[in-house]
C-alpha positions in Angstrom: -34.7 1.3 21.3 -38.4 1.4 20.5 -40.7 3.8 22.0 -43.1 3.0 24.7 -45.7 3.5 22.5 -44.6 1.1 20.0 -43.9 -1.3 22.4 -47.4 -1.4 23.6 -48.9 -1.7 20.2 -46.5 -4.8 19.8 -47.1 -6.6 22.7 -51.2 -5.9 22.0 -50.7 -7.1 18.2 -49.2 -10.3 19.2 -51.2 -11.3 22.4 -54.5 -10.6 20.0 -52.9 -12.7 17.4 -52.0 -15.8 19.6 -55.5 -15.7 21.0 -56.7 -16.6 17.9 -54.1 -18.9 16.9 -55.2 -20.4 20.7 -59.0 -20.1 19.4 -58.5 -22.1 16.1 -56.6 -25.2 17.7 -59.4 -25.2 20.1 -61.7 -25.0 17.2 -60.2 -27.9 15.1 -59.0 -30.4 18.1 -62.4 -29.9 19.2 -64.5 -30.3 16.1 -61.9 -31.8 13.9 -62.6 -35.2 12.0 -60.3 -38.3 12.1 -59.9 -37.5 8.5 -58.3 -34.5 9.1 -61.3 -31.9 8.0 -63.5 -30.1 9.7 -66.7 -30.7 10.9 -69.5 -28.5 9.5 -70.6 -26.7 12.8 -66.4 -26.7 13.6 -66.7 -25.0 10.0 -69.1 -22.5 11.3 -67.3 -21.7 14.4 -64.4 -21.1 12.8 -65.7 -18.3 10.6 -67.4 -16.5 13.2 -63.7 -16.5 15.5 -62.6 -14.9 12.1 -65.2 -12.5 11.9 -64.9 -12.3 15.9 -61.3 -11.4 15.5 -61.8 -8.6 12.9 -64.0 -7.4 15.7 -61.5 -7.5 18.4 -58.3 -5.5 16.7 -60.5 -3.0 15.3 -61.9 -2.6 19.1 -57.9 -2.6 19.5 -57.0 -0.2 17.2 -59.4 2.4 18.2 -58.9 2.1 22.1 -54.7 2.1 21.5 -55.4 5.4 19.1 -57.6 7.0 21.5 -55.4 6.3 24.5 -52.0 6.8 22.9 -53.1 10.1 21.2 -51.4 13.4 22.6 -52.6 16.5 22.3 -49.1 17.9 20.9 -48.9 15.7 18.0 -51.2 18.1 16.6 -54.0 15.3 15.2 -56.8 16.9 17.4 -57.3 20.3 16.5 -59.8 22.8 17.4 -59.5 25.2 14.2 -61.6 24.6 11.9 -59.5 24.9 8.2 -62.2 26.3 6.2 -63.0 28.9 8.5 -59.3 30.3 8.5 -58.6 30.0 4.6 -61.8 31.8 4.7 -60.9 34.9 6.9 
């Protein structure tokens, strides 16, 4: 069995995921050609729900590390490493 914090990650990963899958059919039945391409401004909309999704899981990642980060795993620490190898 996975563990709860896994599990969260997961289910955050793939919701983000399908809302830009969700974003880019709404993008190209909205601004698609009969043709089959892409308008220009459905061109430039697309790009910015890219960029607008790099955006959002780095947002992601850094709230799920910040709230799934415990004290015991040791990746916080208040010693600094210099000043011990230095004593």
């Amino acid at each position: 069995m996975l563990e709860r914090e896994r599990i969260i990650e997961i289910v955050v990963a793939v919701a983000s995921v399908i809302l830009m899958l969700g974003v880019m059919i709404g993008i190209g039945s909205e601004y698609g050609a009969d043709n089959g391409t892409l308008s220009p401004e459905g061109g430039e909309l697309l790009v910015g729900a890219i960029i607008g999704f790099i955006f959002l899981l780095t947002a992601v990642g850094l709230v799920l590390a910040f709230l799934l980060n415990e004290p015991e795993d040791g990746l916080e620490t208040d010693d600094d490493p210099d000043a011990q190898s230095a004593a």
